[in-house]
C-alpha positions as CSV (number, residue, x, y, z in Angstrom):
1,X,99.2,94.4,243.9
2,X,101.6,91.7,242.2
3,X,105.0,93.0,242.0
4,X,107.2,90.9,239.3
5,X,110.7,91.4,237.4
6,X,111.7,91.3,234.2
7,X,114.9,89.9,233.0
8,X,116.6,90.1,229.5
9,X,119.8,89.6,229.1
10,X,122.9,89.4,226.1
11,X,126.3,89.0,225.1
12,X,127.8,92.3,224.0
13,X,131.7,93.5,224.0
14,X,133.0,90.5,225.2
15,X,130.7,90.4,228.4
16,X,127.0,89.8,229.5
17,X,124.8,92.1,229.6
18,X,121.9,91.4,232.4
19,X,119.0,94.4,232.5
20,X,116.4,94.2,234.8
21,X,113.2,95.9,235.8
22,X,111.6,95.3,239.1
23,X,108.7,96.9,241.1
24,X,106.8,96.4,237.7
25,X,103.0,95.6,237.5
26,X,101.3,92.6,235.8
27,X,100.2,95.5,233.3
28,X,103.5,97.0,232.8
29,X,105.1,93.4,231.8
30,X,104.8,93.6,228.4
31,X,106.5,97.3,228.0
32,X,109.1,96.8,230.1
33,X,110.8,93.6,228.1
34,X,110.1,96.1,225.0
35,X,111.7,98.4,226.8
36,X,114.7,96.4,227.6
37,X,115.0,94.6,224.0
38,X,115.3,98.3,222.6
39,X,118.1,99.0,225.4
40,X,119.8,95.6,223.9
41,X,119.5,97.1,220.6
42,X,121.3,100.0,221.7
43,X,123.7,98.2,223.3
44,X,124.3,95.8,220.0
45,X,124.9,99.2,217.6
46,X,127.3,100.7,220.5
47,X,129.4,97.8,220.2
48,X,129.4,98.6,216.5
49,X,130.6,101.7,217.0
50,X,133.1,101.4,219.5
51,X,134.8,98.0,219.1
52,X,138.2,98.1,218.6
53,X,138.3,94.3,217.5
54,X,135.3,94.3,215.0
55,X,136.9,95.2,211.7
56,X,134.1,97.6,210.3
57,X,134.1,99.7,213.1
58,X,135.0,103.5,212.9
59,X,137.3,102.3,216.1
60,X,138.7,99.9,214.3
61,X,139.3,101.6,210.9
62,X,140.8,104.5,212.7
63,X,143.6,101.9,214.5
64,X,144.2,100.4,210.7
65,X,144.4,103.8,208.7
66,X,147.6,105.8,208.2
67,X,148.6,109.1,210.0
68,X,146.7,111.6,209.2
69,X,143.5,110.0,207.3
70,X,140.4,110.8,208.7
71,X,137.9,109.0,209.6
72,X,134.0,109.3,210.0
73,X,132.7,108.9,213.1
74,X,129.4,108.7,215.5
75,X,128.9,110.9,218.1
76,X,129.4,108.1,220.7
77,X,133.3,108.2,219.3
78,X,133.8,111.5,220.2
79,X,131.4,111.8,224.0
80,X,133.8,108.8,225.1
81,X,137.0,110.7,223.6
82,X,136.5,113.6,225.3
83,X,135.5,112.1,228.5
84,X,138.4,109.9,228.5
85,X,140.6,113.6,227.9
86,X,139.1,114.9,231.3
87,X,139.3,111.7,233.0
88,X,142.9,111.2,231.8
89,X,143.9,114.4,233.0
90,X,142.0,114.0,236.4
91,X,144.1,111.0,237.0
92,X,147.4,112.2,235.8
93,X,147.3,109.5,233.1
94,X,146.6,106.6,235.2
95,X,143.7,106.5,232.7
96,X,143.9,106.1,228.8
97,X,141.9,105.0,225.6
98,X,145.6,105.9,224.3
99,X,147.2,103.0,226.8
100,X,148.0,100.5,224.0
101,X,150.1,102.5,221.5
102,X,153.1,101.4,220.9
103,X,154.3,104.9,220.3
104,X,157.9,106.1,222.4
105,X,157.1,107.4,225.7
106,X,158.6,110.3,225.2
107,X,155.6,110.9,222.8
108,X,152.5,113.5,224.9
109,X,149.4,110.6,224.6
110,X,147.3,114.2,223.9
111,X,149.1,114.1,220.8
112,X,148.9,110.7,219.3
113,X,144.8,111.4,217.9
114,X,143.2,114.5,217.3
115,X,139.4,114.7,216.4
116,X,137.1,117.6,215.0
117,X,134.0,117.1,217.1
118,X,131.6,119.7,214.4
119,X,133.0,117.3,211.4
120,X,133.0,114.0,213.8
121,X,135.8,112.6,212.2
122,X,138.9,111.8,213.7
123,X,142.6,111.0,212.7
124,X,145.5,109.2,214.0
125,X,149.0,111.8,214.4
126,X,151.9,109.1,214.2
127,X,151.8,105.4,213.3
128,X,151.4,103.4,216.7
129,X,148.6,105.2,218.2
130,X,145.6,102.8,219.0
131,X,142.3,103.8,220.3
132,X,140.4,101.3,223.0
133,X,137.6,101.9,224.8
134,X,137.9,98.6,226.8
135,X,137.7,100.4,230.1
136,X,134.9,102.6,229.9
137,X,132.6,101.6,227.3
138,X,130.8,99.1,229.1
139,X,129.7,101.9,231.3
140,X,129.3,104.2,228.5
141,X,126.4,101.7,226.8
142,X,124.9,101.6,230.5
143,X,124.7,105.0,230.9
144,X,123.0,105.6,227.2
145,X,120.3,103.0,228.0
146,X,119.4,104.7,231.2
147,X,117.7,107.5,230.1
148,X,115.6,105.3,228.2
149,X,114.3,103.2,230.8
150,X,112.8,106.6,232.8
151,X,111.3,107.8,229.6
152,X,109.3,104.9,229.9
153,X,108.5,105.7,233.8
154,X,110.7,102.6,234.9
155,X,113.1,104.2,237.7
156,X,113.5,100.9,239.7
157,X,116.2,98.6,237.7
158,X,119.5,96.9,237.9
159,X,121.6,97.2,234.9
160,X,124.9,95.1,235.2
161,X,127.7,94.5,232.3
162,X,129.2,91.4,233.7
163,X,131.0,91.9,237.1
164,X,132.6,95.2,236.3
165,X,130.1,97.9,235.7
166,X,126.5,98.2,237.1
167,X,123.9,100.5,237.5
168,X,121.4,100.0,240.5
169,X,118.1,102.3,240.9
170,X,115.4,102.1,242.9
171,X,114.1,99.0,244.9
172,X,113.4,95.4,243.8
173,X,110.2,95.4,245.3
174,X,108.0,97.1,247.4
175,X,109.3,95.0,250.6
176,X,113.3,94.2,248.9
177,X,116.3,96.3,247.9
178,X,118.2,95.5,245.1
179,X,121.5,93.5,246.3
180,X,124.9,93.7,244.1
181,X,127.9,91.4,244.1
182,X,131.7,93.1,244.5
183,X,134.1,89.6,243.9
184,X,137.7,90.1,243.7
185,X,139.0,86.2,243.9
186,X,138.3,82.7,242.3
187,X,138.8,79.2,244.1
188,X,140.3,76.4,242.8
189,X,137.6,75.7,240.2
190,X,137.8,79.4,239.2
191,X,134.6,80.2,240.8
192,X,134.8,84.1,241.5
193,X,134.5,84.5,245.6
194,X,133.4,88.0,247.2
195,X,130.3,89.6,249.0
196,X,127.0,90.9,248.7
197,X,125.5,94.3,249.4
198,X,122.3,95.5,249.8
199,X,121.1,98.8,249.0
200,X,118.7,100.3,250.9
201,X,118.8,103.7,250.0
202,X,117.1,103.4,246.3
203,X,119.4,105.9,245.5
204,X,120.6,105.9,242.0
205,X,124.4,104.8,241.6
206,X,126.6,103.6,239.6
207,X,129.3,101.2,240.2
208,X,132.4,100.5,238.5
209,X,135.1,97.4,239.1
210,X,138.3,96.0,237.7
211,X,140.4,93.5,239.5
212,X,142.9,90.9,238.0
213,X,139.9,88.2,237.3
214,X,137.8,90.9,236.1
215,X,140.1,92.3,233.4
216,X,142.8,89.8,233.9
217,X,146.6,90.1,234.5
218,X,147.1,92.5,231.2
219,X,146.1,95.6,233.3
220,X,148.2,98.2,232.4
221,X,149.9,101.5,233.6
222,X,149.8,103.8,230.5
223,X,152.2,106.1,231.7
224,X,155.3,103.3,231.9
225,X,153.6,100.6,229.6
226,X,154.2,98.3,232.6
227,X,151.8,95.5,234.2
228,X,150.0,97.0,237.1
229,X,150.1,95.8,240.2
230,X,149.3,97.6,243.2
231,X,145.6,95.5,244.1
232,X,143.8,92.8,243.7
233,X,140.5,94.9,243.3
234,X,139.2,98.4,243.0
235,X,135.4,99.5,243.0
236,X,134.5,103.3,242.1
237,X,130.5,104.4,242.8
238,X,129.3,107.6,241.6
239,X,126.6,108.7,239.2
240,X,127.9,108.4,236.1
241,X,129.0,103.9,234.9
242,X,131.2,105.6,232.6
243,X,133.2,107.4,234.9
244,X,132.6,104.8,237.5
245,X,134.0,102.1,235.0
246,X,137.0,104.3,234.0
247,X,138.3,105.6,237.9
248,X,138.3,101.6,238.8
249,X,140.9,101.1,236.5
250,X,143.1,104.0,237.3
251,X,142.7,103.4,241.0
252,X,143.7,100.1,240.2
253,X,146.5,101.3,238.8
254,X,147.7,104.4,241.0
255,X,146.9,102.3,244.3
256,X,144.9,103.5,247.4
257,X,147.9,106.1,248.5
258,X,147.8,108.3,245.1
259,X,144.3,107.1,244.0
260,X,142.1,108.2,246.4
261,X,142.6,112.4,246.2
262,X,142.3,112.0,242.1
263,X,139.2,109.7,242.7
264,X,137.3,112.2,245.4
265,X,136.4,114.6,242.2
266,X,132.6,114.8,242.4
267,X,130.8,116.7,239.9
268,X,127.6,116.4,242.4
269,X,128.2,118.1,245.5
270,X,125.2,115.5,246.7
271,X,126.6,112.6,246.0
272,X,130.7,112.3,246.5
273,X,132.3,109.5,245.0
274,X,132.7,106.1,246.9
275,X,135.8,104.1,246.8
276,X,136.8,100.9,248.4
277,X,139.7,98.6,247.3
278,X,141.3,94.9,248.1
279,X,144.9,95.0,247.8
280,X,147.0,92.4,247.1
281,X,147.7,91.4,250.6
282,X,144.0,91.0,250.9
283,X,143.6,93.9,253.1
284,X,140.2,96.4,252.7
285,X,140.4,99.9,252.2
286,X,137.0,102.3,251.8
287,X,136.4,105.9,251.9
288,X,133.2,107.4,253.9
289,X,130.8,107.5,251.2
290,X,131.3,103.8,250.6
291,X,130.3,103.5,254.3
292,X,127.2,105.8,254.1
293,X,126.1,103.9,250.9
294,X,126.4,100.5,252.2
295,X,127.0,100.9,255.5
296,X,129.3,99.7,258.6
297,X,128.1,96.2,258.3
298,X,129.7,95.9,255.1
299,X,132.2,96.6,255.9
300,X,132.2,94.3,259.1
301,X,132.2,91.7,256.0
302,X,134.9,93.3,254.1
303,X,137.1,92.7,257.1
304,X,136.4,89.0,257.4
305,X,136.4,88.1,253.8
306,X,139.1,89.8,252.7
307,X,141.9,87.5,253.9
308,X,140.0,84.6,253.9
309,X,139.3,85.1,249.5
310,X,143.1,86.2,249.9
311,X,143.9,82.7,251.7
312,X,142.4,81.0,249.0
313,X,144.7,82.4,246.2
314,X,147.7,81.9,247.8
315,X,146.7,77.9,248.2
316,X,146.6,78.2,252.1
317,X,144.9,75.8,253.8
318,X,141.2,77.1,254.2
319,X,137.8,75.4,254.1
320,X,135.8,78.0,251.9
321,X,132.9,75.4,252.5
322,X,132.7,76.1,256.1
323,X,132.2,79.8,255.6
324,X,128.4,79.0,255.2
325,X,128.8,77.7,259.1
326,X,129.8,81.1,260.2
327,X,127.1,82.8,257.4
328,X,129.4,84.4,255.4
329,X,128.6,83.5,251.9
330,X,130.4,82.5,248.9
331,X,128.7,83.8,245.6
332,X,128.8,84.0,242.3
333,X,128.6,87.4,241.2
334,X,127.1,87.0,237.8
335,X,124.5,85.5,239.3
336,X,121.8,87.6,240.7
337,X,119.4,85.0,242.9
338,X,117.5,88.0,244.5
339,X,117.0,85.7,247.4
340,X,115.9,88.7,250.3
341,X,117.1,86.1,252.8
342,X,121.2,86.6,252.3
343,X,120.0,90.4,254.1
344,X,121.0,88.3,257.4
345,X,124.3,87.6,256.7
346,X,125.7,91.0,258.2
347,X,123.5,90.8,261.4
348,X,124.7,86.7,261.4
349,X,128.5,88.0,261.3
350,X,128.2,91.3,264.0
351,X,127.2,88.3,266.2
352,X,129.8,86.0,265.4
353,X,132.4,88.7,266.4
354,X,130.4,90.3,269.6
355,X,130.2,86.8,271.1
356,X,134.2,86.4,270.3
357,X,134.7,89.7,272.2
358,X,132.3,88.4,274.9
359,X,134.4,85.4,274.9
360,X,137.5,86.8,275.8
361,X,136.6,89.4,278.5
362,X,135.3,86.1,280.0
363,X,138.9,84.8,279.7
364,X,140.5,87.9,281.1
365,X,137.9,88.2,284.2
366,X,139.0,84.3,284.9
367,X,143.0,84.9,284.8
368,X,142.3,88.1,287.5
């Protein structure tokens, strides 16, 4: 039987959003693009809901009103508001929809917006306070059209908001797992450079990113108002885009050190959260579960890219183009070419580095 994918894809909340179903029958065809224009349409009135910059949202309203007038809300305001309460405590703050108020620090961010969830409205404390979703609700619209894809029966997809949050289930085909792109540089041209991953497992996961080209250099530590810089990348997996989306960015911001206890939280015993990062020196850091996920060849690649993507921004002398000599591969991550042949690549580079160990026990048999 013919086994084909369907594509739609749009620009929501300042990003692309790219939904795909494969595995999917010639007689399925037709109701899975339904399927995935009504998870666009879900997608559009989230944005509506939650934008912080389109003036007649609640979001927005809420940022322009005065202390203490409330304001109507959806129920997607207040699911993300108090998820971003428990993530914000889980992280010791390193997390916040609060982060760009301009209220004194001295100020408890708990108290800048209260909310009556039975009444869904919600109402600014102190003038200053300003409510963003910018670092979760990509993940949040993700998560929402989800469930609507399995009601449908469609449990093999890739659902991806530009480079920084992406939902990957079952397999491509019957033959081909899903791949999925983690970049964390650019070349001269701005091209973003990075690596792919299979995933062989078909297990559901979500991943979450946020890096310096991903969310650029205005990255933020809520707790000092400062410009974060502790990596060049940070990548959280786990069940949940949402979550996933938010933990990248306060990993990004507490570093690997204090990051990784507040990030091993797992609300499924089943399935503990993976967590890998690039710091700025262009060294790789992962956890275990990253490595049962994706494996030891991965990270194999992680090792090798690393400094060579880190060469690159520091304008050191590096031919990216002979990269494809060694098959490692420079890729866009946006761009998802579903070519089964890039699978090589890790068994291509394991070689590369157990003839260069062959090579030098040579050398030292020949100086005895």
């Amino acid at each position: 039987m013919s086994l084909s994918l369907v594509t739609l894809e749009q620009n929501f909340m300042a990003t692309t959003f790219e939904l795909t179903i494969g595995h999917c029958s010639n007689g399925d065809l037709r109701r899975a693009e339904a399927t995935l224009r009504e998870a666009l349409h879900i997608i559009k009135t989230l944005e509506n809901e939650l934008s912080e910059f389109l003036e007649h949202s609640p979001v927005s309203r809420l940022n322009r009103s005065r202390p203490h007038t409330k304001i109507q809300v959806p129920e997607s305001v207040i699911e993300l508001l108090e998820l971003s309460l428990r993530l914000r405590a889980q992280t010791g703050g390193a997390f916040d929809c609060l982060a760009k108020s301009t209220t004194p620090l001295y100020m408890a961010q708990e108290d800048l917006v209260s909310w009556s969830a039975s009444n869904r409205t919600v109402w600014k404390n102190t003038e200053g306070a300003h409510l963003g979703f910018g670092a979760i609700g990509k993940g949040y619209a993700l998560d929402k059209i989800r469930p609507l894809l399995e009601r449908e029966g469609f449990y093999h997809y890739i659902l991806s908001a530009g480079g920084s949050s992406q939902i990957i289930s079952g397999f491509r085909s019957d033959d081909a797992a899903w791949s999925w792109g983690w970049s964390w540089a650019q070349d001269e041209e701005q091209n973003p450079l990075g690596i792919r991953f299979s995933h062989p497992s078909g297990s559901a996961i979500a991943i979450g990113v946020s890096g310096l080209h991903e969310k650029g250099f205005h990255l933020i530590d809520p707790r000092t108002k400062q410009k974060a810089e502790t990596a060049a990348s940070t990548l959280v997996a786990k069940r949940s885009a949402a979550e996933a989306d938010a933990l990248s960015t306060a990993l990004f911001v507490l570093g690997w050190e204090q990051g990784l206890p507040k990030m091993a939280r797992s609300d499924y015993p089943d399935q503990p959260t993976a967590v890998a990062a690039i710091d700025r020196q262009g060294t790789p850091r992962w956890n275990g579960p990253f490595q049962k996920l994706w494996g030891a060849l991965a990270t194999i690649c992680l090792i090798f890219i690393a400094p060579l993507a880190q060469a690159q921004q520091q304008e050191e002398a590096l031919d990216l183009g002979g990269l494809g000599d060694v098959g490692l591969e420079i890729f866009n991550p946006y761009l998802f070419e579903r070519n089964s042949a890039w699978v090589l690549l890790p068994l291509l580079t394991l070689g590369m580095l157990l003839l260069h160990l062959r090579r030098m026990n040579r050398r030292k048999r020949n100086d005895r």
